[in-house]
C-alpha positions as CSV (number, residue, x, y, z in Angstrom):
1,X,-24.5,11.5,-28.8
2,X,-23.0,9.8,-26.2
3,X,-19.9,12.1,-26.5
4,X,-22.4,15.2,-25.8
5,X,-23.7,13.4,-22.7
6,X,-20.6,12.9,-21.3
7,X,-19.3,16.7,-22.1
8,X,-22.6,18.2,-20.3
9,X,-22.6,15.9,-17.0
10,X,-18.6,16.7,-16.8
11,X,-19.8,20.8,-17.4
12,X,-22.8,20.4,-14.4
13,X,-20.3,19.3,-12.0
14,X,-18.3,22.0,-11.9
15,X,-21.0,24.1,-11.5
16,X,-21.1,22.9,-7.7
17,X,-18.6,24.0,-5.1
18,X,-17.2,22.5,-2.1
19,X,-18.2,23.6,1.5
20,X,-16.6,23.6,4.3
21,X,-18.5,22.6,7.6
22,X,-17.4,22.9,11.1
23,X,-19.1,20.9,14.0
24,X,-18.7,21.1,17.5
25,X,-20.0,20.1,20.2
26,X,-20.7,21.3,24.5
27,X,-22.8,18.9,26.1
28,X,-26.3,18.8,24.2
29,X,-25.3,22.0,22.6
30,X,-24.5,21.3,18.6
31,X,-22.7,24.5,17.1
32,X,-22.6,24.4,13.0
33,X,-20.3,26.6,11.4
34,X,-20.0,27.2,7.2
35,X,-17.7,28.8,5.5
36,X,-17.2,28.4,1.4
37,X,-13.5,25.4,0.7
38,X,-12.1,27.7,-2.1
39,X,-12.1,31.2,-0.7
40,X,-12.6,30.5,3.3
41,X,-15.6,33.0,3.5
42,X,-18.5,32.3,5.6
43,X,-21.1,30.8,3.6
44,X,-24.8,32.1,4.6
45,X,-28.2,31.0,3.4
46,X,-27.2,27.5,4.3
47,X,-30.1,24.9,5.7
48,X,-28.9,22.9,8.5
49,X,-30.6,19.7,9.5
50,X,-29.8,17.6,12.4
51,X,-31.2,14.1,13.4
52,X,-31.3,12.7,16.6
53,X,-33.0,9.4,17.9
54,X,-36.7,10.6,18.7
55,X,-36.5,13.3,16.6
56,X,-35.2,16.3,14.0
57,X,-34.4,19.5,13.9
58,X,-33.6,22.3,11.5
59,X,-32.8,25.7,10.5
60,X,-32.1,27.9,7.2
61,X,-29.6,30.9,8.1
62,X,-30.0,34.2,6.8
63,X,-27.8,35.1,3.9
64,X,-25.4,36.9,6.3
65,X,-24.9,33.9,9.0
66,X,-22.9,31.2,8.9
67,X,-23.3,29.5,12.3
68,X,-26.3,28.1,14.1
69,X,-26.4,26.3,17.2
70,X,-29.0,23.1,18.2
71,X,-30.1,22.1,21.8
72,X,-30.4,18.4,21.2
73,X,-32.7,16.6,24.2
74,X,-31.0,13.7,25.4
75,X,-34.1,11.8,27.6
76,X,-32.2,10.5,30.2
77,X,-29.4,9.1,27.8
78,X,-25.5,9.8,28.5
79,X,-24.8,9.7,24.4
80,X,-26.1,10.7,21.5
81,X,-25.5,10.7,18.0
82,X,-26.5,13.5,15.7
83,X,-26.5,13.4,12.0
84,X,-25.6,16.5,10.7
85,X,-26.7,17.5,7.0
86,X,-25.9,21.2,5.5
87,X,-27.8,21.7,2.0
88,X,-26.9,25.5,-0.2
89,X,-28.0,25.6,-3.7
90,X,-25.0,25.6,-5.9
91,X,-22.9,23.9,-3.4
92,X,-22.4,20.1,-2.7
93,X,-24.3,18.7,0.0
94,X,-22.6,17.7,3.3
95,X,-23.0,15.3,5.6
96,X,-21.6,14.1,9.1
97,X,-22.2,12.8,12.7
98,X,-21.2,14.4,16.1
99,X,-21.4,12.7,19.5
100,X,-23.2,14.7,22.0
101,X,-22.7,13.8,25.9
102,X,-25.0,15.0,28.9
């Protein structure tokens, strides 16, 4: 039994593919790009959330965009950091952070 266990976790995993996520940044402007790691497609339908201190934001493309882009407030502050999370069924879930500068 244990055997079987092993064998079906292994078989979910590849199930899941790999994303490739691009962040940049223009002053408070956060630009999220996603394209698919094996073929280098864009990858639409993707949900993009982004957390800030005070707040959060988010957005689900449309199955034929790839890119969104976020004004973050910054209240006064010369920095801030963003945590960046891009969810897709079927495809690992990525997460990262991005500086943001008035």
């Amino acid at each position: 039994m244990g055997i079987l266990t092993q064998f079906v976790g292994t078989a979910e995993r590849t199930i899941l593919r790999d994303m490739n996520v691009i962040v940049s940044t223009s002053g408070n402007r956060l630009t999220v790009e996603v394209f698919d790691a094996q073929s280098g497609n864009d990858l639409g339908g993707v949900t993009i959330v982004v957390k800030y201190p005070g707040g959060m934001k988010a957005h689900t493309c449309s199955i034929d965009s790839n890119r969104y882009t976020f004004d973050i407030p910054m209240d006064g502050a010369d920095y801030v950091i963003a945590t960046v999370r891009v969810t897709r069924n079927g495809y690992i879930p990525w997460e990262g952070e991005a500086a943001l500068s008035a």
